[in-house]
N, C-alpha and C positions, 0 to 999 in steps of 0.2 A: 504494500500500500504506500503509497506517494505521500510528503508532506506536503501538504498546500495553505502554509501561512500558520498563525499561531492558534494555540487552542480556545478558545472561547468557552469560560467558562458558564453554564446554565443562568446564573443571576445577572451578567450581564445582557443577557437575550432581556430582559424582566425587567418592567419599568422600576420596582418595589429596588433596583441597584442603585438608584438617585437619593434613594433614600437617607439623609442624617444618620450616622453614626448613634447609638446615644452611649452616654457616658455617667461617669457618676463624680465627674470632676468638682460642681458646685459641692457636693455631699461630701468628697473627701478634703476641699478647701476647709468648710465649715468646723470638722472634725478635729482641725489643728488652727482653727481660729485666725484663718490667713483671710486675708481681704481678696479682691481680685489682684490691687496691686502689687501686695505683696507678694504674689505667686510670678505673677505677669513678669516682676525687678528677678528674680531667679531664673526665671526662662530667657530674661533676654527679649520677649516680647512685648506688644503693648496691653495695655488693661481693657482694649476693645476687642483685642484677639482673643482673652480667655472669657472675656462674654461671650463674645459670637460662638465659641464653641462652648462653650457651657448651656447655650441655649438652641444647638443644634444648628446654628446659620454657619458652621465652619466647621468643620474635618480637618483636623492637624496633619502637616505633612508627615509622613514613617518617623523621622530625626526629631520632630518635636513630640510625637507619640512617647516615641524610646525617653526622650528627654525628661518627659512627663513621668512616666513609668518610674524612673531610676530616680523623681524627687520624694516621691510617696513610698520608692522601694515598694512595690507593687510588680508582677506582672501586666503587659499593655491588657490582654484578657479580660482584668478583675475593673479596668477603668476604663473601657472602651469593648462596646458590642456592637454588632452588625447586624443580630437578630432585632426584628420590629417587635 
């Protein structure tokens, strides 16, 4: 059998792939009593970026994922789903 192009995974065929992330990033903010800014001054981003994704209007790049991950010492998993 021939390759012809990359695999395509089923969710991408699926409008429901557009979908927001959801996350539990406000919920583990609150947990150590960090502001947005104070999280945002750690990452290096701004305090609109950890709204927009806190409120699902933004999907972290993979690096700011991992970022995230390794400030909660979390796996990316337990702070970022992809089930609706």
């Amino acid at each position: 059998m021939a390759y012809h192009g990359a695999h395509v995974d089923d969710r991408t065929k699926n409008s429901d792939a557009t979908l927001p992330m959801i996350n539990r990033l406000k919920e583990l903010r609150a947990e150590r009593n960090w502001s947005q800014a104070d999280l945002a001054s750690q990452l290096d981003v701004s305090r609109q970026t950890i709204n927009a994704v806190e409120n699902g209007r933004y999907d972290p790049s993979l690096p700011l994922a991992f970022q995230i991950a390794r400030i909660f010492a979390l796996p990316i998993e337990v702070i970022f789903n992809d089930e609706q």
